[in-house]
Structure formats: structure tokens, C-alpha cells
C-alpha positions as CSV (number, residue, x, y, z in Angstrom):
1,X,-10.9,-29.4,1.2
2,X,-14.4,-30.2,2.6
3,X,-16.2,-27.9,5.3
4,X,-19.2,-30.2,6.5
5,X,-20.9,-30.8,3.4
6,X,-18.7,-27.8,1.5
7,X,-16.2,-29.1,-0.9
8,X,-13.9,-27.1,-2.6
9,X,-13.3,-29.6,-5.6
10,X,-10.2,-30.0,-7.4
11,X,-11.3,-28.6,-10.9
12,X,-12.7,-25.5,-8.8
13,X,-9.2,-24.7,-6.9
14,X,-7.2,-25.7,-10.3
15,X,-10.0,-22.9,-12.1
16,X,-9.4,-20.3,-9.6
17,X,-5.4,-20.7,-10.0
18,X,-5.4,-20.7,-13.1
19,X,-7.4,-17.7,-13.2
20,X,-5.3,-16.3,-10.9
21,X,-2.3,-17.0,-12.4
22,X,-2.9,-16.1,-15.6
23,X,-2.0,-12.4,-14.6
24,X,1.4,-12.9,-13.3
25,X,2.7,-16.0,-15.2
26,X,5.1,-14.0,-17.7
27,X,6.7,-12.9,-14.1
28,X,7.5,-15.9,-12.5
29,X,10.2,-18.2,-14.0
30,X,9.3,-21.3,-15.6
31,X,11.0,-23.7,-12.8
32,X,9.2,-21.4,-10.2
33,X,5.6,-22.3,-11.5
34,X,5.1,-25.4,-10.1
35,X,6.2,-23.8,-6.8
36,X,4.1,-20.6,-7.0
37,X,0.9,-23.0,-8.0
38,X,1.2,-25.3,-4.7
39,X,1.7,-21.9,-2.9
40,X,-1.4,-20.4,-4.3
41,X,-3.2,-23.8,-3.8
42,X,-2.8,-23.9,-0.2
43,X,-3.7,-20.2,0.2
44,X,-7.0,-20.8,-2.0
45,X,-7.7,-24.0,0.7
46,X,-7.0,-21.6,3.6
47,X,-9.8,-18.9,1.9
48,X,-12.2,-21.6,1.7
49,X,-12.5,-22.4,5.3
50,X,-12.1,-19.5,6.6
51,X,-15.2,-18.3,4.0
52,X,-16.9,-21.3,4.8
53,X,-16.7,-21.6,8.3
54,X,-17.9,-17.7,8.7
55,X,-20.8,-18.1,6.3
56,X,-21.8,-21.5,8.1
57,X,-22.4,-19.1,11.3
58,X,-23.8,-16.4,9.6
59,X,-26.8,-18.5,8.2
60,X,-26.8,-19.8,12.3
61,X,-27.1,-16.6,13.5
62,X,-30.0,-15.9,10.5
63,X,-27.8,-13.0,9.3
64,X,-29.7,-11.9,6.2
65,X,-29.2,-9.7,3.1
66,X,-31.8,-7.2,2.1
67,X,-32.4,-6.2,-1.3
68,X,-31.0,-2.5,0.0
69,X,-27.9,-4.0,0.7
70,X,-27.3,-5.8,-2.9
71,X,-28.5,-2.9,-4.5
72,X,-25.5,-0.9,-2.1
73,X,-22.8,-3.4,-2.8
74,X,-23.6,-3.7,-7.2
75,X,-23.2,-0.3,-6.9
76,X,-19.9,0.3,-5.6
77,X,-18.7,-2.6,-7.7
78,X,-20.0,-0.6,-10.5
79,X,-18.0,2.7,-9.4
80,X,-14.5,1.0,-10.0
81,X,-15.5,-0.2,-13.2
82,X,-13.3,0.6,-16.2
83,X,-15.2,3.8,-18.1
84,X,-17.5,2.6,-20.4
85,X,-17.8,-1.3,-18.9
86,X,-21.3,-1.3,-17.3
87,X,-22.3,-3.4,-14.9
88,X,-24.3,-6.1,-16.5
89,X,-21.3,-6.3,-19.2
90,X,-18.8,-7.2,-16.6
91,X,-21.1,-9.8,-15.0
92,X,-21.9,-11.8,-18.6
93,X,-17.9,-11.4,-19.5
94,X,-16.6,-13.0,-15.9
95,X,-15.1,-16.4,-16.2
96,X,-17.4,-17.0,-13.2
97,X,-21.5,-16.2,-14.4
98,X,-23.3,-14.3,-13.2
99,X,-25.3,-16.7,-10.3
100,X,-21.8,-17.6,-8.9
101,X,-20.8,-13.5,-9.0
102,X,-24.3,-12.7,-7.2
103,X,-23.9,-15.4,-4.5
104,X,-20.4,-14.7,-3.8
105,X,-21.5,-11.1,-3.3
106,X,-24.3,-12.8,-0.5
107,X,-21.6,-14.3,0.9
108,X,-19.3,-11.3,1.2
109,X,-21.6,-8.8,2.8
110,X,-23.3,-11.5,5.5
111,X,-19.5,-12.5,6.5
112,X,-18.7,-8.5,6.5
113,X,-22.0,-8.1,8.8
114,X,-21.0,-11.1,10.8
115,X,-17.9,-9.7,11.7
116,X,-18.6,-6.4,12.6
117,X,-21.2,-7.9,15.1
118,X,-18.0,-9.9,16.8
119,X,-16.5,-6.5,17.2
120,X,-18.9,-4.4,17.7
121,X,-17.9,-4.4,21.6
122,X,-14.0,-3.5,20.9
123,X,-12.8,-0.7,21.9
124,X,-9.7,1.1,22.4
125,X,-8.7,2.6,25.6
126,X,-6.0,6.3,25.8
127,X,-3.5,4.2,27.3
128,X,-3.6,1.8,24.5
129,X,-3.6,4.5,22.0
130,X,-0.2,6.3,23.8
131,X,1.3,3.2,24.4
132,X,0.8,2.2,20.5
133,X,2.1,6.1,19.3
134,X,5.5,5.8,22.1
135,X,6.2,2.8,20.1
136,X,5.6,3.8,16.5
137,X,6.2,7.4,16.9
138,X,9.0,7.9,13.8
139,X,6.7,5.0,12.0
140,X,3.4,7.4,12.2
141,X,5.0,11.1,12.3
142,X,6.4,13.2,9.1
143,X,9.7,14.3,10.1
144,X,10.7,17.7,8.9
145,X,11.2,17.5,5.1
146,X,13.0,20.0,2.7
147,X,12.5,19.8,-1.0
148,X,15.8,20.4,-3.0
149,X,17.1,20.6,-6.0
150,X,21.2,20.9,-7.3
151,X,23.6,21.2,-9.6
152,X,26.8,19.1,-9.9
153,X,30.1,19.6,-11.3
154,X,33.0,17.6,-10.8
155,X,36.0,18.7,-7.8
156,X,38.1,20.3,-10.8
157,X,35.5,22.1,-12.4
158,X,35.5,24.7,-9.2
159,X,36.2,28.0,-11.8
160,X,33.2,27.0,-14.1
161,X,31.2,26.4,-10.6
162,X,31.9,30.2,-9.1
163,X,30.6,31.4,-12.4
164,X,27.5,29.3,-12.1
165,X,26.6,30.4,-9.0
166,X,27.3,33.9,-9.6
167,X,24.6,33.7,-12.7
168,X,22.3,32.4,-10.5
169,X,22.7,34.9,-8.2
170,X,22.3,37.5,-10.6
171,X,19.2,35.5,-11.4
172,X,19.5,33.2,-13.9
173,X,17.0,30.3,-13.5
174,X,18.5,27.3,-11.5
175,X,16.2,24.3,-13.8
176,X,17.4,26.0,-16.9
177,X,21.2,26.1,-15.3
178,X,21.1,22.6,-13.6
179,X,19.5,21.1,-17.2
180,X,22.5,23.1,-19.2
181,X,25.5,22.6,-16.5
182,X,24.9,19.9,-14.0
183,X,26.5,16.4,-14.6
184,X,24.0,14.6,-12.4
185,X,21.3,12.3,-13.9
186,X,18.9,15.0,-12.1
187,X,19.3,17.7,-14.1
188,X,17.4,16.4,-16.6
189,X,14.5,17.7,-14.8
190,X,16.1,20.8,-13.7
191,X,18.2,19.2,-11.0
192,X,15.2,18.4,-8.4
193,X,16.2,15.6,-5.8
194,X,12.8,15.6,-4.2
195,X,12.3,15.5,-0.7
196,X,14.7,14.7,2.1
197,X,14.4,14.1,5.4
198,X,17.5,14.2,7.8
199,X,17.8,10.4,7.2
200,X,17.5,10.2,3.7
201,X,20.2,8.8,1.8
202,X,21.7,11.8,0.2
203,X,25.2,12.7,0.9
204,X,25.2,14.5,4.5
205,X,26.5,17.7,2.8
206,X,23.6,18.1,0.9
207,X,21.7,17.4,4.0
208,X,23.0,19.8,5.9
209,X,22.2,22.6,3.4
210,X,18.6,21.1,3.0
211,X,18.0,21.9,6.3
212,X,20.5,25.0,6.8
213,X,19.8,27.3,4.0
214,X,16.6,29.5,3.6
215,X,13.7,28.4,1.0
216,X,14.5,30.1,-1.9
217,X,18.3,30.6,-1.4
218,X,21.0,29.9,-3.7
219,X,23.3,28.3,-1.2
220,X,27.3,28.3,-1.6
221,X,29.7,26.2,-3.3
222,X,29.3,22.7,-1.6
223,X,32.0,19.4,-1.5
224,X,31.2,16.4,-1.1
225,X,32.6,12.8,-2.8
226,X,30.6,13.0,-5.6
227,X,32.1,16.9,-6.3
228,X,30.9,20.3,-6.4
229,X,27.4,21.3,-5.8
230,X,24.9,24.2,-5.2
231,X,22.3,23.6,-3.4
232,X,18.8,25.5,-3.6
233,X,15.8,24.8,-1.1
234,X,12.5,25.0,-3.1
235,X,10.6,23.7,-0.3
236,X,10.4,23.1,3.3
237,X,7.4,21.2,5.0
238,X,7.4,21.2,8.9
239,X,7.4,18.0,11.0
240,X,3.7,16.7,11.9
241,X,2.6,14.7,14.7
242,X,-0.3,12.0,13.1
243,X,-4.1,13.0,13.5
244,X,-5.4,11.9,16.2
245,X,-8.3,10.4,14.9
246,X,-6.2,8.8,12.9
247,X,-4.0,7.2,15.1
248,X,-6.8,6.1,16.9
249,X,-8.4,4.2,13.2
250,X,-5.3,2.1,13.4
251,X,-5.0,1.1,16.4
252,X,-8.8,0.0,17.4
253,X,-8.3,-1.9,13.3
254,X,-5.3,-3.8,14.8
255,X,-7.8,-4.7,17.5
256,X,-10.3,-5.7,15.9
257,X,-8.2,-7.6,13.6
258,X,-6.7,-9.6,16.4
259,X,-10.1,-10.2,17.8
260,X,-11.3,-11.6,14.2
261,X,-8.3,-13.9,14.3
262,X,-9.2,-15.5,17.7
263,X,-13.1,-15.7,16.3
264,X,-12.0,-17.5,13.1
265,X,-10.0,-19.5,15.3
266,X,-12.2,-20.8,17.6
267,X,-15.1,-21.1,14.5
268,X,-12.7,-23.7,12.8
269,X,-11.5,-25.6,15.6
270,X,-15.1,-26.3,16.1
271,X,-15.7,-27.4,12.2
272,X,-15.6,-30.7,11.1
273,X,-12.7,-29.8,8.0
274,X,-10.5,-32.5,6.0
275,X,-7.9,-31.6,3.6
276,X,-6.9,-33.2,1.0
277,X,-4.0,-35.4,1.2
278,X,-1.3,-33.7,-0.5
279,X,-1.5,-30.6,1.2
């Protein structure tokens, strides 16, 4: 692919597939490969113009990057390095060198600073931000949430059951019981299911008591399909409404990420770009 005098060069997008792929090839089955390299291929294309039409109007806006801004940006690549790999070790051991690491960095931060100037000027208005939470309220609220744990006994099992739950009652410890007695998978780990909500996929008995029966309690006898349980609430969060704040973050990011769309957009239909023929 060629952005005005920028070429991404055959040998450079075969380099960075292979690179890429080299992660994930033991995943992908071996009549797949050919498929998931053309895939990548046009998706390392698409990267390249998009990166080279951005930096093209960085440098015509004379955006700039100061030695305080490097300094910034080594640094935070230096804070999710593995413990022990310092930074000038992971810059001689990259495939790429160390110029190509440093100028791709350039890159990154004028793009970054050329885009926050094209939004700069969004904003979000209330009624956006209600009309965005009406729509995604169950997406962006906790529900109410209960955590459980249980023991299970098959349907003809019902005597052994009573005298479980009478231990229990008398205050014998329910992970010890549920690792001893239950026949569910979970009482390996003293019975805990986790947390439910009212939708979860847990037999609606079990629901029921989850959201029934006090924190703490050892509820009674329970039938269901998969046979006898009891039922004890270990925890019981209320429902919560998303942080405001928050909700705003998300939706003035969705605006902004729309805006960034149309700006890309209109950068590329002004670039003179060819592909290359097989894509």
C-alpha cells in the first residue's frame, strides 16, 4: 500500500505478520493459516493509512514532540515491563531496533496529540447522557446480586438431607458439610456457586432462596430437577445505579470516537492511496 510517497513494502507487512502471528499460530488450524494471514494483511494495510494519513497532517499542522513528552511516554513503557527487563534491554532485544521503536513512539504521541485537538470541542450534552443510560440501563447498572453457596443430594437421599441440615443448624460448618456430603462439582470448594443475579442461570429454586433467605441463614430443604438442596446466603450486594461521572466517560468516548471516524474519513478521501492489487 502506498500513501503519497509512504510505502508499506511487502517484506515489511509479511515481517509484521509474521511477527504477529508467531504468537497465536499453534491456535489456528493449519488449513486456517492462509486464511488468518490474508485477514491480518489487510488489517496491517488498513493500520498503515490510517497511521500514515494522521501523521501526514500532524507534520502539516507542525505538531511537535518535546523531549518532556519522550521522556513521559519511555517511561510508561517502562512501567509494564516484565520485572527485571529494563528499558534499554527491551529496545536492543525487539525484532524492530531501536530507531524504528523511537520513531514509532514520535509517531504515536503526535497522532495522539493530533487527535485530541479534533476533539477537543466535543462535548456531551444531559440529554444525551439520559438518553444514552434509558437505553443501556440493565447494560450499565449492577442488579441486585446474592452470593450462595449449597449442598446437593439426590431426590431419594431426603432422610440423609434432614440430618444435614439439622447439623448445620446445630452449627456444623456448611464448606466442611458441602465438601464431605454434597454431590455437586461445587463442593469441592465448599459448595460456593458465586454470585447470582435474578437472571442467572441457576435453577429458579435456588434463585428464589438467593434472594428470599436472610445472609447467614441455613435455608430449608429445597427441590428442584437436579434434587435436594440447602441453600445458604453468604452474601448479598444491593443493586447500583452507574457513577455518574462514569457514565458520562463513556458516552462523551463514543463521541469522540465517532468524531475520529468522520476525521480519518475525510483525511483519506483526500490522500492520494493505491493498494496493491491482490487486496
Amino acid at each position: 500500500a502506498k500513501v503519497g510517497d509512504n510505502q508499506l513494502t511487502a517484506g515489511a507487512a509479511k515481517m509484521l505478520i509474521e511477527f504477529r502471528i508467531a504468537s497465536i499460530i499453534n491456535q489456528i488450524p493449519l488449513d486456517r493459516v492462509d486464511t488468518v494471514k490474508s485477514s491480518m494483511l489487510k488489517s496491517e494495510v488498513e493500520k498503515f493509512i490510517e497511521k500514515t494519513v494522521l501523521l501526514h497532517e500532524a507534520d502539516r499542522l507542525k505538531i511537535e514532540v518535546s523531549e518532556k513528552e519522550k521522556v513521559a511516554a519511555l517511561a510508561e513503557v517502562a512501567e509494564h515491563l516484565p520485572p527485571g527487563l529494563t528499558l534499554d534491554q527491551a529496545m536492543d532485544q525487539s525484532p524492530w531496533g531501536r530507531e524504528n521503536l523511537m520513531n514509532e513512539m514520535i509517531v504515536s504521541i503526535k497522532t495522539k496529540k493530533l487527535l485530541e485537538q479534533a476533539t477537543k470541542d466535543v462535548n456531551v450534552s444531559d440529554e444525551e447522557i439520559d438518553e444514552f443510560y434509558k437505553e443501556n440501563k440493565q447494560m450499565l447498572d449492577k442488579p441486585e446480586r446474592v452470593d450462595i453457596s449449597h449442598i446437593l443430594l439426590p431426590k431419594e437421599n431426603k432422610a440423609k438431607m434432614e440430618k444435614v441440615r439439622a447439623m448445620l443448624v446445630d452449627g456444623a460448618d456448611f464448606s466442611d458439610m458441602a465438601k464431605i456430603h454434597s454431590t455437586c462439582g461445587s463442593g469441592k470448594v465448599g459448595g460456593m456457586l458465586g454470585t447470582v443475579t435474578r437472571e442467572s442461570a441457576v435453577a429458579p429454586e435456588l434463585i428464589e432462596a438467593a434472594f428470599t433467605q436472610k445472609e447467614g441463614e441455613i435455608g430449608p430443604i429445597i427441590d428442584s430437577q437436579q434434587g435436594l438442596h440447602i441453600v445458604k446466603v453468604t452474601a448479598k450486594k444491593p443493586a447500583e445505579a452507574i457513577d455518574k461521572d462514569k457514565l458520562k466517560s463513556i458516552v462523551l468516548n463514543q463521541k469522540q470516537s465517532m468524531v475520529v471516524k468522520e476525521y480519518v474519513s475525510g483525511l483519506r478521501e483526500k490522500a492520494d492511496i493505491s493498494y496493491p492489487v491482490s487486496l
